[in-house]
C-alpha positions, 0 to 999 in steps of 0.5 A: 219930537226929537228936535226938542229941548228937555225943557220944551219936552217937560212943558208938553208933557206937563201940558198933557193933564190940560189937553186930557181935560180939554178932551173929556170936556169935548165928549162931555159936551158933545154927547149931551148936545147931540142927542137930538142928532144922534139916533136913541141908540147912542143913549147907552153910551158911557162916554167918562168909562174909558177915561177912567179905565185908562186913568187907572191903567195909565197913571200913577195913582195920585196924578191919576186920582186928581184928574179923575175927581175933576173931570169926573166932577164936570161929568157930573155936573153935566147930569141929572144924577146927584152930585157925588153919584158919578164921582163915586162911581167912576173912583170904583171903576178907577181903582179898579182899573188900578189894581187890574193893571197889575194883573192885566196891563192892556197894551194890545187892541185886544186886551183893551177891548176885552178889558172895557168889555169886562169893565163895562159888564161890571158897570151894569152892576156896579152903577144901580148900586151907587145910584141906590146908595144915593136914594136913586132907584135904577134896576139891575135886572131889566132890559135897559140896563144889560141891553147887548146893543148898549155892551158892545157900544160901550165896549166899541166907543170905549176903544176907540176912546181908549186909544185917542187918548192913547194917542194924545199921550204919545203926542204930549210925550206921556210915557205911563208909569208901568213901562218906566218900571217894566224897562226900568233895568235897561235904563 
């Protein structure tokens, strides 16, 4: 992307928070349309969790925030939760996100999957308990909840997540905020 303007440059970068979007409303759609498709197996699959994971990880807290509450809005409206439920959910796990990215910033592929897997054990906890502040009933303790098969599925799909939108930041030219301040003497 060297051949560029600057302008041309702003304009893709700006145009990044269109195709994030775009991309979510893609998993959204295709993990609620494929169901017939796909086997029963892929019922646990958390698709929004990485995209808050990396929002919290890669964004600066209010454009990180904006995207959030949107794209998690049309995930929940795509439910059969209340509406909020999800919203609620998913602003935890983006702070979350947040505050652990000061501790761990996940950069190498094994920092990521350990992060989303860390993530989505604390979901198994953290879910029941919004679904309960909302008059929803869900179990922390059963089976469906802590499967090991819906744990590594999360943590798998939420990688390779993690890095397509890793991926459309670099093609968008979106460098994320950490490393403007990590490399910000040699600027």
């Amino acid at each position: 992307m060297y051949f560029l303007q600057s302008n041309q440059k702003k304009l893709v970068t700006n145009l990044n928070a269109v195709f994030l979007t775009s991309f979510v409303l893609g998993l959204i759609l295709f993990k609620s349309t494929s169901e017939a498709i796909l086997p029963s197996m892929f019922s646990g699959w958390d698709v929004f969790l990485p995209v808050a994971i990396y929002l919290g990880q890669r964004r600066h807290i209010w454009e990180g925030l904006l995207l959030l509450l949107f794209n998690g809005h049309l995930y929940s409206l795509n439910s059969a939760a209340p509406i909020g439920m999800f919203v609620v959910y998913y602003l935890i796990i983006f702070f979350i996100a947040q505050m652990v990215a000061y501790i761990l910033y996940a950069q190498t592929p094994i920092s990521v999957a350990c992060l989303i897997f860390i993530v989505t054990l604390f979901s198994r906890i953290l879910l029941p308990l919004c679904a309960q502040a909302f008059d929803q009933s869900l179990k922390i303790l059963s089976w469906e909840n802590w499967s090991l098969w819906n744990l590594i599925l999360n943590t798998v799909l939420g990688f390779i997540t993690y890095a397509l939108l890793g991926i459309l930041d670099r093609i968008t030219l979106k460098v994320p905020p950490r490393n403007l301040t990590l490399g910000d003497d040699s600027l």
